[in-house]
N, C-alpha and C positions, 0 to 999 in steps of 0.2 A: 460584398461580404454580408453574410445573413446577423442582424444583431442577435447577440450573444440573451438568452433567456433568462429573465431576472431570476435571485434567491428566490426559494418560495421556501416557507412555514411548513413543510408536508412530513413533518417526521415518522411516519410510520411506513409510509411510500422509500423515505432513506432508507431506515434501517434494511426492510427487504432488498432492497436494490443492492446493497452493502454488503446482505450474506449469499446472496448471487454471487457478486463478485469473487467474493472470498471461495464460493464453491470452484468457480471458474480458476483461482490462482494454481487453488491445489490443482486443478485437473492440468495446467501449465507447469508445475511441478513436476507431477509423474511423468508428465511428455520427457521432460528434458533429461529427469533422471533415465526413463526407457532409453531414450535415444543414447544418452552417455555410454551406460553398459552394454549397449549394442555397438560400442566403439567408435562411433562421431566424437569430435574434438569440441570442448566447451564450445570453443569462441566459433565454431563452424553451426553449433545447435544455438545460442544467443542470435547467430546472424540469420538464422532461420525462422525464430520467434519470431522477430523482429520485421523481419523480408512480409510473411506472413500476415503479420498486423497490418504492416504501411499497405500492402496490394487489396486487403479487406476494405479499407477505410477508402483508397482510392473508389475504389467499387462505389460505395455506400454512398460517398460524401460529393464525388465532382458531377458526377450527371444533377446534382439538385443544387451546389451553391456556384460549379467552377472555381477556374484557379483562386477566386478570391477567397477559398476558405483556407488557404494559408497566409492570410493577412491578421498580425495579430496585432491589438491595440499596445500588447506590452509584449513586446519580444523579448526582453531582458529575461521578463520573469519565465517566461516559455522555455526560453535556452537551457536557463535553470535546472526547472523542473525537469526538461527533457534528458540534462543528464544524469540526474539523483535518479531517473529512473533506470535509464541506462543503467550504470552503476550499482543498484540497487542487482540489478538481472543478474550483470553478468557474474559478480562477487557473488548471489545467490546459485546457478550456474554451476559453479566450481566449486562450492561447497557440496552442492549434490552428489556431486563426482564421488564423493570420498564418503560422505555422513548421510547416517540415515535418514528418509524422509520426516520420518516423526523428531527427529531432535532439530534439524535446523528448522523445522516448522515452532517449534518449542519456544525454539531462543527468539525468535520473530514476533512472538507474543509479548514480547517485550516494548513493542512499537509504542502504545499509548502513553509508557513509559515514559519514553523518549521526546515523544509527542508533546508531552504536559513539559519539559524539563527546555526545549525549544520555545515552545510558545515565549516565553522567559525573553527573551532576545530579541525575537523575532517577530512576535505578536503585540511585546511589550504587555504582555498578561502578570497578574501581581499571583505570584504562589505560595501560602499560608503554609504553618507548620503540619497542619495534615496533610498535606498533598505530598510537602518532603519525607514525610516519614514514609508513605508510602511507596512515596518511588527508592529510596534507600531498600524498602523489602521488597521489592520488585529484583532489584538490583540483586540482594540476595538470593533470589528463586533462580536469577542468570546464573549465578555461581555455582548453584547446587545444579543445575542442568549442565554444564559442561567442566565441572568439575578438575580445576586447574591444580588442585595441590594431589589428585591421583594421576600413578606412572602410568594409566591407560589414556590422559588426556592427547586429545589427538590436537593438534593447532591450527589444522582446517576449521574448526569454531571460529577464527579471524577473519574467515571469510565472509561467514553469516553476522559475526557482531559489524562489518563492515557493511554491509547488506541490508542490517536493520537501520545504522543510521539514516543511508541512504533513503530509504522506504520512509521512513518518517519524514525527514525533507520535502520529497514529492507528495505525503497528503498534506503537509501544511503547504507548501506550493498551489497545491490544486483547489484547496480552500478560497487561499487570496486571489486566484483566480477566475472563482466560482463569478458569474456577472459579470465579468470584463471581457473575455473570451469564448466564442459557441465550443461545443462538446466538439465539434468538427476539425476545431483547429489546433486545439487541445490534442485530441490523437493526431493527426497528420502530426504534429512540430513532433511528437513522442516519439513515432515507431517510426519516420519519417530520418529525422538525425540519426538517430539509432543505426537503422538500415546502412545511411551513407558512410558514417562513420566506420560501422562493422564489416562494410562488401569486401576491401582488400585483405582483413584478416580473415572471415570467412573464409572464401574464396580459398585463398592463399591455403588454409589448413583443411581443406576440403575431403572428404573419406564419401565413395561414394556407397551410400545405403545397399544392402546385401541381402532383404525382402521386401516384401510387398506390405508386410506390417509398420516396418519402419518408415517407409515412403508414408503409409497415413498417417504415421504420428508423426512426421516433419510437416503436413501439410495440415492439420488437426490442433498443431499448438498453435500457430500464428493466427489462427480462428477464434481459441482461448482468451489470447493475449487482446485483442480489437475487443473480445465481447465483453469481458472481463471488467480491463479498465474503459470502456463506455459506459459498462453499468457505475463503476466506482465514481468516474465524473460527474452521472447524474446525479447519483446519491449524495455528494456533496454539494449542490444545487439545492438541495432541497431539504438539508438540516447539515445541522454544526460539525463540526472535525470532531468535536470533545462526544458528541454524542455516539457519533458513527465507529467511534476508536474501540470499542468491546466487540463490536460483531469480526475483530480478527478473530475471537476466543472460538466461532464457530469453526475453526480449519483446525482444531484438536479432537474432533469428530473425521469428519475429511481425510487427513491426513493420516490418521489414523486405523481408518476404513483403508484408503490404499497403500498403507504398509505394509498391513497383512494381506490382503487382496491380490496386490501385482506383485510384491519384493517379497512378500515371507517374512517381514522384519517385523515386531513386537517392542512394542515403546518399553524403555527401563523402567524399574522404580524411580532412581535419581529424575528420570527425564518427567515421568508424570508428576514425582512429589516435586520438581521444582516449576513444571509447568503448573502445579496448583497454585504457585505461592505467587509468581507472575500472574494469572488470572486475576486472587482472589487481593493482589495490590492494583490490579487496572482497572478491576470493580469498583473497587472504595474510591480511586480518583473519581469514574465515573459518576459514582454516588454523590459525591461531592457536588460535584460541578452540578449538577442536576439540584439538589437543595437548594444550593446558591440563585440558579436560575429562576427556581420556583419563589424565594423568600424575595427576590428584587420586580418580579412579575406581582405577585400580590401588593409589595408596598407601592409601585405603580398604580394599581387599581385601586386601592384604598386612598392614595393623593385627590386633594378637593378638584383640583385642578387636571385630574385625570392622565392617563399612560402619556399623552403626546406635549403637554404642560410641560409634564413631569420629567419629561427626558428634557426642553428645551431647559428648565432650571436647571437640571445635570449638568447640559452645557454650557450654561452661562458661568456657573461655580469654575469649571474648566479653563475655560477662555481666562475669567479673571483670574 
């Protein structure tokens, strides 16, 4: 098994990596949505993402490390991970089915959200009265994008708020991850479970493709889905969840471009004015967290005793 590549410091190298990704998600998007209304069955286009992925990564990853690159140091966490994404897919999936690309991309932006509001639990991170206030207005931008108390609310929105949680699980998964497992075995365990899990419903709900366009977008998303989340894995190698969690706000560009593009569909007002308000509350966490960063790195360097002192005092305060 090849060792897994330490964290590195490279924030700018993330961020890019991150809105690759996120270009790639939407272009996963529109596949599945094409595919749907061309009459494939959710769980037949999920098992096809997926199929897709795991045969990409075989390719890439066994001629250089062999079978040993599904040997993972922490399985637990992999299985995990492996199904918040799942999960993640297929509730997303089946929301496509029914809602336009631009609104469950909307509600999705909600992720850093959620993100901040996990950490809590799971990271054991302490979250200040700004960060609550903000995720409360975040929460509110949800509201106003799917709009529960009007008669046109559709309830397929439960797909995508199911969808979100999921996706936020798997980037903090991938985080804790980041240095314990290579990028190799990370995808195999991903598209890999996915695959086995999904081949007898696949299978079973199977509709065979009816052009020659369809066939390339069944073999075009699972190319997405490997490249996608490869670039997302590195990205979080190489700077923090809290930093990387805004560049989702790039797939409001994205998504947006192939609304009108492939579907003809035009984001609402409701959907933009509440997709500002999620933005401009994922911002302020981000803002935050980034001060915080900055004000604990200078009192580090201003310590007599300097950054590496200065953390060992942190710990020993700790310890006792």
């Amino acid at each position: 098994m090849a060792a897994p590549l330490p964290r590195e410091d490279r924030t700018a190298a993330g961020l890019l990596l991150m809105a690759l990704a996120m270009v790639l998600f939407t272009g996963i998007d529109t596949s599945a949505k094409t595919l749907m209304l061309a009459g494939l069955a959710p769980l037949q286009v999920v098992f096809v993402r997926y199929a897709g992925h795991f045969a990409m990564c075989l390719l890439v990853y066994l001629p250089q490390e062999g079978m040993s690159a599904f040997r993972s140091a922490a399985p637990r966490r992999q299985l995990l991970r492996a199904v918040l994404l799942l999960g993640s897919t297929a509730l997303n999936f089946t929301a496509l089915k029914y809602l336009p690309i631009t609104l469950t991309t909307t509600i999705m932006f909600a992720a850093p959200i959620v993100i901040t509001l996990l950490a809590i639990p799971i990271l054991s991170e302490k979250v200040g009265p700004h960060r609550i206030v903000a995720v409360c207005v975040g929460f509110v931008g949800v509201l106003v994008t799917i709009r529960p108390w009007d008669v046109s609310f559709e309830p397929e929105v439960f797909f995508t708020l199911g969808a979100l949680l999921c996706s936020a699980g798997y980037f903090i998964m991938t985080r804790m991850l980041a240095g314990i497992d290579s990028n190799a075995t990370a995808q195999l365990w991903g598209a890999g479970l996915a695959t086995l899990v999904l081949a007898p419903f696949g299978i079973a709900a199977w509709v065979a493709p009816d052009s020659e366009l369809t066939v390339a977008v069944m073999l075009v998303i699972g190319v997405l889905g490997a490249l996608g989340h490869i670039a997302a894995t590195m990205a979080h190698r190489l700077a923090d969840a809290s930093v990387l969690a805004p560049m989702v706000y790039t797939q409001i560009l994205t998504a947006a471009v192939a609304g009108v593009l492939v579907f003809d569909t035009w984001p609402t007002v409701w959907t933009l004015g509440g997709g500002a308000i999620i933005v401009a509350s994922g911002l302020y966490i981000w803002h935050r967290e980034r001060q915080r960063s900055g004000l604990k790195l200078r009192a580090m360097r201003a310590s007599p005793y300097g950054p590496r002192r200065q953390t060992e005092q942190d710990q020993g305060r700790k310890d006792g």
